[in-house]
C-alpha positions as a LaTeX table, in Angstrom:
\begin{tabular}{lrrr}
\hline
Residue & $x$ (\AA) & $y$ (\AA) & $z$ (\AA) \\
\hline
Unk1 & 0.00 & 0.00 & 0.00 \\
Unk2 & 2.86 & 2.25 & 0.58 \\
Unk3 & 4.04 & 1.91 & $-2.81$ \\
Unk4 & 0.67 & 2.73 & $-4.37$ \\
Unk5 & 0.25 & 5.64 & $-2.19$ \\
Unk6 & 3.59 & 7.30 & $-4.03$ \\
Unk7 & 1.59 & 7.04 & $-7.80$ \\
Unk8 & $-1.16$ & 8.15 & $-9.34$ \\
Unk9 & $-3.90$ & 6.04 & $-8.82$ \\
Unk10 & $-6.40$ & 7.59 & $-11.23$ \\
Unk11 & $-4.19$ & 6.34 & $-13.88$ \\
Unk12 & $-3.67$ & 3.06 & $-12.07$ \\
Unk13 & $-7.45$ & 2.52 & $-11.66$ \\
Unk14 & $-7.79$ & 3.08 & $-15.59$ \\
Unk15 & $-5.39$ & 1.42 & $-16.95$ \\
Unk16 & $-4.50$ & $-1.63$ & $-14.76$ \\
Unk17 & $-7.07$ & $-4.76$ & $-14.56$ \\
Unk18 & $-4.90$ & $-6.10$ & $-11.59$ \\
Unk19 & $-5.18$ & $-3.12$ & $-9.74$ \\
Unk20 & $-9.18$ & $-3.13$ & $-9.76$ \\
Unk21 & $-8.92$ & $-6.64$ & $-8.71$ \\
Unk22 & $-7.03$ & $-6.04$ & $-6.01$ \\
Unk23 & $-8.93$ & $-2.75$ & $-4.47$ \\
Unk24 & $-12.47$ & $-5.36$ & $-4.80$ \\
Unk25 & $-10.22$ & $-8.09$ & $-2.58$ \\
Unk26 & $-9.83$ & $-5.12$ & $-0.07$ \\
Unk27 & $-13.07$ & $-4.60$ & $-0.07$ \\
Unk28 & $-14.32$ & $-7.50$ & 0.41 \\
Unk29 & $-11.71$ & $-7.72$ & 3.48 \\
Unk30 & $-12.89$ & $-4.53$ & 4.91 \\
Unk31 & $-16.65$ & $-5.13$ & 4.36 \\
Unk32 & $-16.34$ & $-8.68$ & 6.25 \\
Unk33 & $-13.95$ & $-7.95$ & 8.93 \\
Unk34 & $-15.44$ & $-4.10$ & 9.54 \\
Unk35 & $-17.18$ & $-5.21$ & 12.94 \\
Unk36 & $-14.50$ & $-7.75$ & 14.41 \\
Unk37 & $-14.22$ & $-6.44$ & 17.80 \\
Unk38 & $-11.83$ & $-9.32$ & 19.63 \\
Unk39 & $-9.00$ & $-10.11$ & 17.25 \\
Unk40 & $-6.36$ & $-7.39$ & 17.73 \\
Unk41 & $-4.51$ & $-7.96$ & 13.97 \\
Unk42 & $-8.14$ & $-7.80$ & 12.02 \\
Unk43 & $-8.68$ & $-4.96$ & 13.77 \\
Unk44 & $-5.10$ & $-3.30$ & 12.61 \\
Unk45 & $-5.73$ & $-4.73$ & 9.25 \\
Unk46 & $-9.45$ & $-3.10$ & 9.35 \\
Unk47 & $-7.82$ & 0.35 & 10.38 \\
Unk48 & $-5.14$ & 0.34 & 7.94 \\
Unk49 & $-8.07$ & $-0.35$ & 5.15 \\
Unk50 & $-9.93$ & 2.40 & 6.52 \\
Unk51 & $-6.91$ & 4.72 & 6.55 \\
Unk52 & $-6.10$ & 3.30 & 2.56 \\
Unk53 & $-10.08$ & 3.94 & 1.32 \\
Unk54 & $-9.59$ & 7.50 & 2.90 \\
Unk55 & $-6.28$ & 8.35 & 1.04 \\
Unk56 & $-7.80$ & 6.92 & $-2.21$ \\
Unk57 & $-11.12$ & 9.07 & $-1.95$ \\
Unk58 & $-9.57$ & 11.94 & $-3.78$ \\
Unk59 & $-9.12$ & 10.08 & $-7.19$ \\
Unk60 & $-11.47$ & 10.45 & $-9.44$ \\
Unk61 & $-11.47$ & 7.43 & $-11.00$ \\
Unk62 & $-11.58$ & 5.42 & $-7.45$ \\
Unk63 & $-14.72$ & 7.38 & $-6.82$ \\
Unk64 & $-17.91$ & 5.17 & $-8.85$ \\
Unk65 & $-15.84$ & 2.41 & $-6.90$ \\
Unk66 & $-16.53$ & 3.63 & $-3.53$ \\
Unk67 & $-20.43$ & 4.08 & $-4.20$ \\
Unk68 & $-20.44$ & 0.69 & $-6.03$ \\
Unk69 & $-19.12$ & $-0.70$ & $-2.75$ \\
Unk70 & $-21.13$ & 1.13 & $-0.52$ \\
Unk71 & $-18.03$ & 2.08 & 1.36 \\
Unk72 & $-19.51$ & 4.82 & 3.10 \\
Unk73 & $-22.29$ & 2.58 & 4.83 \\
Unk74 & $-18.99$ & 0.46 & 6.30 \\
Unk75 & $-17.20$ & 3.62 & 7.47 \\
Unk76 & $-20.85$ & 4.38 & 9.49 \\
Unk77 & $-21.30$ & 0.59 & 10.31 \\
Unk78 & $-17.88$ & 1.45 & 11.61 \\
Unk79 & $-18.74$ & 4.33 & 13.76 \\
Unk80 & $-22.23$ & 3.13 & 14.97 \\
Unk81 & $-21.33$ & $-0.37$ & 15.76 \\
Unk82 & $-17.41$ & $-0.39$ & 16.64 \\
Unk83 & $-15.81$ & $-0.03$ & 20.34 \\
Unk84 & $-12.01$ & 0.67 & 19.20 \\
Unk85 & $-12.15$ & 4.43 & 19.42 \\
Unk86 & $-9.30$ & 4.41 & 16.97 \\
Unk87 & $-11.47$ & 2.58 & 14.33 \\
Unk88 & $-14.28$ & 5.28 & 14.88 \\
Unk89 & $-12.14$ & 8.39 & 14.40 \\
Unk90 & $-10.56$ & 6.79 & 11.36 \\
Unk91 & $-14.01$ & 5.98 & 10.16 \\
Unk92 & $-15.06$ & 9.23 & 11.40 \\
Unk93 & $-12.32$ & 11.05 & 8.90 \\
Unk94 & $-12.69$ & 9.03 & 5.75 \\
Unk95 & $-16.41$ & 10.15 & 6.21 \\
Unk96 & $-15.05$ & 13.68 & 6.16 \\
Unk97 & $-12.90$ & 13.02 & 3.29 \\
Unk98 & $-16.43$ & 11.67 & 1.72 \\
Unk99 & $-18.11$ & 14.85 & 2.54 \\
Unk100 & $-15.14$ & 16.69 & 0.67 \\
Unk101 & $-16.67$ & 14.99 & $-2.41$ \\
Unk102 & $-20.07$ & 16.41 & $-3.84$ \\
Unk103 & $-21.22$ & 12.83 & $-5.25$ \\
Unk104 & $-20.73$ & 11.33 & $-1.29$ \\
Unk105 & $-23.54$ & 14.44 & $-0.02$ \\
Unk106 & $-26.32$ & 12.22 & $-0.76$ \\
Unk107 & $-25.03$ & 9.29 & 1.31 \\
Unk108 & $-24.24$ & 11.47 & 3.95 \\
Unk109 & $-27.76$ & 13.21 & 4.14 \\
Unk110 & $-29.79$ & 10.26 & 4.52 \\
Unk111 & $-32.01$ & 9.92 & 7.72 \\
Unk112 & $-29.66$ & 7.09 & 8.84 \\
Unk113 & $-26.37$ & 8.21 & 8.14 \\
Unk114 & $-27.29$ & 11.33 & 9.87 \\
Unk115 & $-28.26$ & 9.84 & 13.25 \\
Unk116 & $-24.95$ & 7.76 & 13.48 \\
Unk117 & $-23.27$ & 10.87 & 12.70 \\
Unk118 & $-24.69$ & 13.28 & 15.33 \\
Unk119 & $-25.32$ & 10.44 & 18.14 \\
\hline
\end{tabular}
């Protein structure tokens, strides 16, 4: 991840088949493991996921990826439902990264996602 944080990933996303399949994999780790609340390395592995999504919210390209996935119900699954306070506020900023991003407002505004957020 540290390697694909110093390139541009719009261009990655485009361009590279392996790439896409490998941001779906993490995904589908984050989206399974979101919730684990006893295992101390899932819950590393969920934060560094968390703390990856976020960084990758400002490309473009990424972006119809992250509504596909629904990523932004996990990050308020994450806040609502977690106990590791370090999950939340990592949750808590990719959400803010979201809001950075006029296509995320809508998720954001819902009756739901606003009652995890002000609670």
């Amino acid at each position: 991840m540290d390697l694909i944080c110093k390139l541009d990933n719009n261009a990655l996303f485009i361009a590279s088949d392996t790439y896409r399949i490998i941001f779906n994999m993490l995904v589908i780790i984050l989206k399974e493991n979101h919730l684990e609340k006893e295992d101390p390395l899932i819950m590393e592995i969920v934060l560094l996921l968390i703390e990856y999504f976020t960084f990758l919210i400002k490309f473009v390209a990424i972006q119809k990826a992250f509504s596909e996935h629904h990523l932004i119900n996990v990050f308020l699954s994450c806040i609502k439902n977690h106990d590791n306070s370090i999950i939340i506020k990592a949750s808590a900023i990719a959400l803010k990264e979201c809001a950075n991003k006029a296509d995320f407002n809508k998720y954001l505004v819902t009756d739901d996602a606003l009652n995890i957020i002000l609670s």
